[in-house]
N, C-alpha and C positions, 0 to 999 in steps of 0.2 A: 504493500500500500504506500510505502513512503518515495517509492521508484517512481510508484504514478505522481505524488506531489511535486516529487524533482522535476516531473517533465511538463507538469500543468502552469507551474509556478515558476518566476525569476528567484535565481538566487537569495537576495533581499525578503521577497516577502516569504519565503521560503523558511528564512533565520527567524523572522517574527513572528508568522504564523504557527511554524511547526517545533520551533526551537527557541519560542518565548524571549525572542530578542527583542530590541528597541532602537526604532530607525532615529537618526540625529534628528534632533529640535530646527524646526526651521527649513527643514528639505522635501515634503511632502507639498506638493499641489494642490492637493484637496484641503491643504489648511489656510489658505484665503476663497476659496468656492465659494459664494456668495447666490449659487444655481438654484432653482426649485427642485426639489426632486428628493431622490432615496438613495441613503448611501449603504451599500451593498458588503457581504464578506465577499473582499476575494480569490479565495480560497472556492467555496461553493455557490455563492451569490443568494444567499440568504438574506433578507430584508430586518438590515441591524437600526439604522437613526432616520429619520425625516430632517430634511433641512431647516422647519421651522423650530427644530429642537438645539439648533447647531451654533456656539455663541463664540466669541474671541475671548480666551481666555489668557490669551499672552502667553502661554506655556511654552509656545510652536508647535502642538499637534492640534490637529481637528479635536475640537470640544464640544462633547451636546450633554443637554441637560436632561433626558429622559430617552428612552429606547422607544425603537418602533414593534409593537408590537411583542411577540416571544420569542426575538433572535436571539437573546444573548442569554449566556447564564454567569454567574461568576463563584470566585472560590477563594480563601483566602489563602494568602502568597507572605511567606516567611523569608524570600530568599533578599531582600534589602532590611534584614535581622528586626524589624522594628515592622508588624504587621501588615498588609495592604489589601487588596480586593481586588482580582484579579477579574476581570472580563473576559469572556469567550462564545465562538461562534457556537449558540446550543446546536447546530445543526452540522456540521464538520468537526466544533472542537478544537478550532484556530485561535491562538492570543490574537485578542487585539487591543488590550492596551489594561489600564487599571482605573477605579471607580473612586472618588473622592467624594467628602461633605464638606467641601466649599465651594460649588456652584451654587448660581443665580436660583430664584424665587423662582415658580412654585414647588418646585422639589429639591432644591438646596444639593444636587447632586450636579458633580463635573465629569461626565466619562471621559476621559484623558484619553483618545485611541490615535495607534499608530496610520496613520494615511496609507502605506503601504502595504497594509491588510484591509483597505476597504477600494470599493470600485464604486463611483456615481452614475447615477440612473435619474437623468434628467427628466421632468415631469413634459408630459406633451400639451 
């Protein structure tokens, strides 16, 4: 299964989808997108955030405040020794980044996700 990911997938999203990596701050396209639409796992292309969810958090990754629908699950992550919340594609099982409570009103949450685990799906 992971020979198919190598061939489906770049290098890159590869290390962060499958290998819980983290693409550099600031390098990802989709983190000025400003598009209507639905931002995708790209890994499987599951229906993860809506753009109306999607805010500037200054971080340099794409930021959204709530999930679309039941793409994601998460799980907590030990491995920066000091607890976090990890995010993942519930439907493939891809990192895509980690879940904070310091986002904006009404749900005070920030999904912090990497750009290069997600694909946009521009609304028509």
């Amino acid at each position: 299964m992971e020979t198919d990911w190598k061939k489906k997938l770049s290098a890159e999203q590869y290390r962060v989808l499958r290998e819980a990596g983290t693409e550099m701050a600031f390098t990802s396209k989709l983190n000025d997108n400003k598009k209507k639409g639905t931002y995708v796992c790209a890994g499987c292309g599951k229906a993860l955030f809506s753009s109306s969810a999607k805010f500037d958090s200054g971080t340099g990754w794409p930021s959204f405040s709530d999930v679309e629908g039941d793409g994601v699950a998460t799980k907590r992550d030990f491995k920066m020794i000091l607890p976090r919340t990890e995010v993942l594609c519930k439907e493939c099982g891809g990192h895509l980044g980690h879940v904070f409570s310091d986002g904006p009103h009404p749900t005070g949450k920030r999904f912090c996700i990497n750009g290069v685990a997600l694909d946009f799906k521009a609304s028509k």
